[in-house]
C-alpha positions as CSV (number, residue, x, y, z in Angstrom):
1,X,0.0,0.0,0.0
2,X,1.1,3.6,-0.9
3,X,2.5,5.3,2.4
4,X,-0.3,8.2,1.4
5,X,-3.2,5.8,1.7
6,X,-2.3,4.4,4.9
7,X,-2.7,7.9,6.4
8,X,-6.0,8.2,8.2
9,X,-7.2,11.7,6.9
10,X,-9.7,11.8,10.1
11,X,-6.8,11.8,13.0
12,X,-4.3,14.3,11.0
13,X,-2.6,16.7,13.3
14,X,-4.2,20.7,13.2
15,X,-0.6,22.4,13.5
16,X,2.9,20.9,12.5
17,X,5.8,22.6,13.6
18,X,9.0,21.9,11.9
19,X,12.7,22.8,13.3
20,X,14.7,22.4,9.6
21,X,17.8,21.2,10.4
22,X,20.8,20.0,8.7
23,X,21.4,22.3,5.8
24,X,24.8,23.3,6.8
25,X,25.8,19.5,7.9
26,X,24.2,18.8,4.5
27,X,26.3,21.0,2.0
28,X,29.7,20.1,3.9
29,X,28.5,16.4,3.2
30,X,28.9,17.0,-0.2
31,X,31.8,19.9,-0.4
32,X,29.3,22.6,-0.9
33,X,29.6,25.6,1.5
34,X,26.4,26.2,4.1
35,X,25.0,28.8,2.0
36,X,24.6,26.1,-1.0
37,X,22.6,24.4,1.7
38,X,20.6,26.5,3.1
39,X,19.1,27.1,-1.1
40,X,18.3,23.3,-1.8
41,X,16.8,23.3,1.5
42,X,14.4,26.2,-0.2
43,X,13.2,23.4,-2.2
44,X,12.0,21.3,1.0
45,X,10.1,23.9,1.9
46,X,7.7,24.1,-0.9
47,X,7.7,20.7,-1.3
48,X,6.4,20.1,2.4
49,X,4.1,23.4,2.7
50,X,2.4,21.5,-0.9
51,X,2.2,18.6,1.1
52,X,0.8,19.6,4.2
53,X,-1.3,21.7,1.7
54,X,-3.0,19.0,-0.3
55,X,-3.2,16.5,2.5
56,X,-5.7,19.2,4.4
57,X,-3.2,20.4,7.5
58,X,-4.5,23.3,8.5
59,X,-1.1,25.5,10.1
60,X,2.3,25.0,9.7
61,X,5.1,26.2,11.6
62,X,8.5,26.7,9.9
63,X,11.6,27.6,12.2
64,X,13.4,29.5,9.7
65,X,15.5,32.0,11.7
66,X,16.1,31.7,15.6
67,X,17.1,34.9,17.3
68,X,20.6,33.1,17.8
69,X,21.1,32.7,14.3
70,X,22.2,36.5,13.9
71,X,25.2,35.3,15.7
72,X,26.2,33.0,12.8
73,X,29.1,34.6,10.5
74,X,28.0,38.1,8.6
75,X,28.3,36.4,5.4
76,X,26.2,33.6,5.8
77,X,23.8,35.8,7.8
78,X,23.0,38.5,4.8
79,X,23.0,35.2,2.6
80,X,20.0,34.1,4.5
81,X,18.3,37.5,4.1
82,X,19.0,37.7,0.9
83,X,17.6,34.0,0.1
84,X,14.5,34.8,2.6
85,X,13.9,37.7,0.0
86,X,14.3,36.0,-3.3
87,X,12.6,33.3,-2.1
88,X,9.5,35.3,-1.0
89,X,9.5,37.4,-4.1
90,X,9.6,33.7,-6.1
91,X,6.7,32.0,-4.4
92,X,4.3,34.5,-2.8
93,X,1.8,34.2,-6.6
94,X,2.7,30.2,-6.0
95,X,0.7,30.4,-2.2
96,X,-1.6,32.7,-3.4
97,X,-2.8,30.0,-5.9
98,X,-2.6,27.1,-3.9
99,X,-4.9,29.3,-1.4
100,X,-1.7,29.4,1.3
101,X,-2.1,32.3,3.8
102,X,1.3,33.3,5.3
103,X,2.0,34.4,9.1
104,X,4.8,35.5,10.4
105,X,6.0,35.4,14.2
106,X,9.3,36.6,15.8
107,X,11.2,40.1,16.1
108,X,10.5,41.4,13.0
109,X,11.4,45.0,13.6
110,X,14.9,43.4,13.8
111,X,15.1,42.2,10.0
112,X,16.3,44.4,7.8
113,X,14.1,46.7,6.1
114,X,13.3,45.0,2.6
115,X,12.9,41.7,4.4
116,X,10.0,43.8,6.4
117,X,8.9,45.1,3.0
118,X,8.4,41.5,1.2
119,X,6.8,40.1,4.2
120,X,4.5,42.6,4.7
121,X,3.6,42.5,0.6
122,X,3.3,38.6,0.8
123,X,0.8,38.7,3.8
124,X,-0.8,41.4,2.4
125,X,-1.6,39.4,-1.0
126,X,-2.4,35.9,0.3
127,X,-4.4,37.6,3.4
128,X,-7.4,36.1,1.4
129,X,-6.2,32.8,1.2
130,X,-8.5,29.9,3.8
131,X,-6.1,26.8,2.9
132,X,-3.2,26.0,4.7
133,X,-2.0,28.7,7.5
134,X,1.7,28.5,6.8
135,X,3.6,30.7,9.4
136,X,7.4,31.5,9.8
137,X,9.1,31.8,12.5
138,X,11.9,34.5,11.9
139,X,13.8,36.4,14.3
140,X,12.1,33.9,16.9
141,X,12.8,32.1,20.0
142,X,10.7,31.3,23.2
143,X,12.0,33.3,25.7
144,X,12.3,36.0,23.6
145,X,8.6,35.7,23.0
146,X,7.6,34.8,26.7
147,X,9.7,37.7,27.8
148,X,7.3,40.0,25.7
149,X,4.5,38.7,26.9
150,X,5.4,38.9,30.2
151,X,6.3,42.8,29.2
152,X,3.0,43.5,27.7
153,X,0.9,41.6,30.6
154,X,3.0,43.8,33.5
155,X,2.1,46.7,31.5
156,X,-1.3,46.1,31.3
157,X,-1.6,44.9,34.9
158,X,0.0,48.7,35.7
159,X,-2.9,50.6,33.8
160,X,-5.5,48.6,34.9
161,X,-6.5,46.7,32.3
162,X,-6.3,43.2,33.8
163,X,-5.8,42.3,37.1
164,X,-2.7,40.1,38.4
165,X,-4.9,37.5,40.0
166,X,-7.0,37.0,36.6
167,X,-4.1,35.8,34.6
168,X,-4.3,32.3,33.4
169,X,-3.1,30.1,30.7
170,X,-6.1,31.4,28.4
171,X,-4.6,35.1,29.4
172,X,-1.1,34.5,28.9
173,X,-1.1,32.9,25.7
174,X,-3.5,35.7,24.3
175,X,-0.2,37.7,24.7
176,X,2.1,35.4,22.6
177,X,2.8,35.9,19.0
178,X,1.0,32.8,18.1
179,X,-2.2,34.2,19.9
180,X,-4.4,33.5,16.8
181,X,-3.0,29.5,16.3
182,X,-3.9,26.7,18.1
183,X,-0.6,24.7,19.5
184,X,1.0,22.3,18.0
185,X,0.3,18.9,18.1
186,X,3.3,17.9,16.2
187,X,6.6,18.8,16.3
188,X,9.4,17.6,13.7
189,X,13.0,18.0,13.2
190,X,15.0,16.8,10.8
191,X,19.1,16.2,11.1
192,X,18.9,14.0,13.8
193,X,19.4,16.7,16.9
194,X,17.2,15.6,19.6
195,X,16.3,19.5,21.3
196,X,13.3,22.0,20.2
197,X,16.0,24.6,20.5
198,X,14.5,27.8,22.0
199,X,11.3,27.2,19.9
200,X,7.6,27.3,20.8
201,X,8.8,25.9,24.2
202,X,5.2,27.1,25.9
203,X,3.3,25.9,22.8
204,X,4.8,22.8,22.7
205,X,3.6,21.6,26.3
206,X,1.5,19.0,24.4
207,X,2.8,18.5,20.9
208,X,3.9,14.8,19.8
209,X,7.9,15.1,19.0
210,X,9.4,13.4,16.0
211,X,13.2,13.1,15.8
212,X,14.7,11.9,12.1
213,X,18.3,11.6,10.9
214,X,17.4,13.2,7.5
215,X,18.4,16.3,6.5
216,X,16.4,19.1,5.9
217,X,17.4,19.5,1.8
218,X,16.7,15.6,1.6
219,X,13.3,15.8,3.6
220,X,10.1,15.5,1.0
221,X,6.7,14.0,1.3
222,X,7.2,10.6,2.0
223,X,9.3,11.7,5.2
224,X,6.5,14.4,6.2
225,X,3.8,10.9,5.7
226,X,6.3,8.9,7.9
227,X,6.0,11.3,10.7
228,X,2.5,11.7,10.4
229,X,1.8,7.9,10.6
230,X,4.1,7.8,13.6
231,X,2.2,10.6,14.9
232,X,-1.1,8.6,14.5
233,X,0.4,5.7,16.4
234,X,0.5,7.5,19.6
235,X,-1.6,7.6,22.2
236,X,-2.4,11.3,23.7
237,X,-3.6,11.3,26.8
238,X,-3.4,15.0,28.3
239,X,-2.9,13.6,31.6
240,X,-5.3,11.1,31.6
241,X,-5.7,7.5,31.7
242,X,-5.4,5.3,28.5
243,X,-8.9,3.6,29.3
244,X,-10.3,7.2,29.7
245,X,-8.6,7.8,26.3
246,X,-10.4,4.9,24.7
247,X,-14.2,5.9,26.1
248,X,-13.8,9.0,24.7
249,X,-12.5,10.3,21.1
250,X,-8.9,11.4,20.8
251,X,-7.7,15.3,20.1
252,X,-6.8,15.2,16.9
């Protein structure tokens, strides 16, 4: 049987997030410098956003650029940009057609100013799209994110717009930058690292992790289906009992 069909379409994850890792390891592999990475790994993403696309997930996560990446080398860090860019420009008509709305979360303000420009054009164009919520993570990491929040919640607290005792989990994550996505129930990453790296560490409370050696420019659609029929092997539980689980219908 085709790995595809053995996917039940009924019990697919909501949200995937994905940490893309490996394209550096991958390039030096083959004698290539990181850079040359980092553009075939351009072609797994459109490859996997199509796939999550036609196989009806509904948000995906990309970990593109960490907050710590700016502390990579100058050259590879304006090669990045520069590939964000062109890459942008390339595919924004291609989302817009397959009915792909893009997000973006992070510390935008701290890209430089054409990057700000393309993704502001790109979300502007596909705002109409109701497919596939595809949503980068740029600039990002959690506790730069939680640190904010917790910024934006004192300050609010201060003026009397919320008192301190009324803060919950609903609250709190109302503040966050993925405020209008549910969490993940998924989380891959590729290149065989076994961390989530700084990212979506309070969304992730929940999320299903999948580890695989494959690196990112090598990882297609019968990798993504791999990870999904793991994922549909599991048993989630949130805390409860698997007999509990089995009276009552799984989240999905």
């Amino acid at each position: 049987m085709d790995i595809l069909q053995s996917i039940d379409r009924t019990r697919l994850p909501k949200h995937i997030a994905i940490i893309m890792d490996g394209n550096g390891r991958w390039a030096k592999e083959r004698g290539q410098d990181r850079v040359y990475g980092h553009h075939e790994g351009v072609l797994s993403v459109r490859e996997i956003v199509n796939g999550c696309a036609e196989i009806g997930i509904q948000y995906l996560t990309l970990y593109a650029f960490s907050t710590e990446n700016w502390n990579r080398p100058k050259e590879e860090v304006n090669a990045l940009m520069e590939l964000l860019v062109n890459t942008i420009r390339k595919e924004v008509e291609e989302l817009k057609k397959n009915n792909i709305k893009l997000h973006v979360i992070g510390d935008i303000e701290s890209l430089p100013e054409v990057c700000q420009r393309e993704l502001a054009e790109a979300k502007e164009i596909t705002a109409g799209n109701n497919g596939l919520n595809l949503i980068l993570a740029l600039s990002y990491s959690s506790r730069w994110e939680i640190v904010e929040a917790a910024k934006k919640l004192a300050k609010d607290a201060m003026e009397g717009k919320l008192k301190p005792e009324d803060i919950d989990d609903k609250t709190f994550h109302s503040y966050l930058n993925t405020a209008e996505f549910p969490d993940p129930e998924l989380m891959i990453r590729t290149s065989g690292e076994y961390r989530i790296s700084n990212f979506l560490v309070y969304q992730l409370a929940y999320a299903e992790f999948y580890f695989t050696p494959v690196h990112w420019p090598e990882f297609r659609k019968p990798n993504l289906y791999e990870a999904l029929l793991d994922y549909q092997q599991r048993e989630r539980r949130f805390g409860k009992t698997s007999e509990q689980i089995q009276t009552t219908p799984q989240h999905a």
